[in-house]
C-alpha positions in Angstrom: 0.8 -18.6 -11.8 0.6 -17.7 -8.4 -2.0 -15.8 -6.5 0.3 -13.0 -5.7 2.0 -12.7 -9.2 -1.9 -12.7 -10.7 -2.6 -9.4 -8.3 0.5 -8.0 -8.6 -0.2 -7.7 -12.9 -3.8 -7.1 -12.2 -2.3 -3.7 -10.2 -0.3 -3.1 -12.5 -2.3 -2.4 -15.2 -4.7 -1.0 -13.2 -4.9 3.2 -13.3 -4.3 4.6 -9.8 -5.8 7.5 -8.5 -3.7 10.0 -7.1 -1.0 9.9 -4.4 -1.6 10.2 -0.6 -1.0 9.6 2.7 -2.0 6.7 4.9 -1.4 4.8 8.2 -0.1 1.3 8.0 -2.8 -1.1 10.2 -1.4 -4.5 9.5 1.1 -6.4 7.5 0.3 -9.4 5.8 3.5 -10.6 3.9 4.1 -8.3 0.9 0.6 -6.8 1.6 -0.5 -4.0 4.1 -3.4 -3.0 5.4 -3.9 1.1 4.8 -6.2 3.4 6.4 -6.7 7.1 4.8 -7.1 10.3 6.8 -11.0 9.2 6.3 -10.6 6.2 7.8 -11.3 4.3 4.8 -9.2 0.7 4.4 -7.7 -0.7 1.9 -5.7 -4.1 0.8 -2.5 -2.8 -0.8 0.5 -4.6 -2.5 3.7 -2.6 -1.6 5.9 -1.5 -4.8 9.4 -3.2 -4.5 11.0 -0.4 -6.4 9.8 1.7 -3.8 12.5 0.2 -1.5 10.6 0.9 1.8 9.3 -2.3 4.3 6.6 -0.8 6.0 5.5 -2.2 9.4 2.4 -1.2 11.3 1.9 2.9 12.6 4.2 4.0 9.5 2.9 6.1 7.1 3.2 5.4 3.8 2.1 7.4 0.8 -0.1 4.9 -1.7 -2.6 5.1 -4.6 -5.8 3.0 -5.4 -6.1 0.9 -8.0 -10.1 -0.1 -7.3 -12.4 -0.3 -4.6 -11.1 -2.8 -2.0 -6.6 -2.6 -3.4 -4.1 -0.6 -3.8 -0.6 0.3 -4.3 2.2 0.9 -1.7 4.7 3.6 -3.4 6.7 5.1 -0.3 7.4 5.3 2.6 7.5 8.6 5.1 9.9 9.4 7.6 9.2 7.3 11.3 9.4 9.8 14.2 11.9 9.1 16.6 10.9 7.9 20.0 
């Protein structure tokens, strides 16, 4: 099995706190980077239901799943330069 299938089912099972808003720091693959309006990080797998492909200065809206990972679950709207 490989690494990312064994998180993806260990988020999955996991129960999420509630919804909100973060900035996407960094993109690693089918992982970003979030920081919270505390400016608290965390590791999170992005949902591929939730049809978005975040890339870094989006904000997203995600849950936590634990400590240190999350879940990606949607995208917000990107401002217009």
């Amino acid at each position: 099995m490989s690494r990312q299938k064994e998180e993806w089912d260990l988020l999955s099972s996991a129960t999420l706190d509630n919804p909100e808003e973060g900035l996407v720091i960094a993109h690693f693959g089918l992982n970003i980077e979030v920081e919270n309006q505390q400016g608290k990080r965390c590791r999170c797998a992005v949902r591929e239901t939730a049809g978005i492909e975040p890339v870094c200065g989006d904000q997203v809206v995600w849950q936590r799943a634990n400590a240190a990972q999350g879940v990606g679950t949607a995208g917000m709207d990107r401002p217009s330069l």
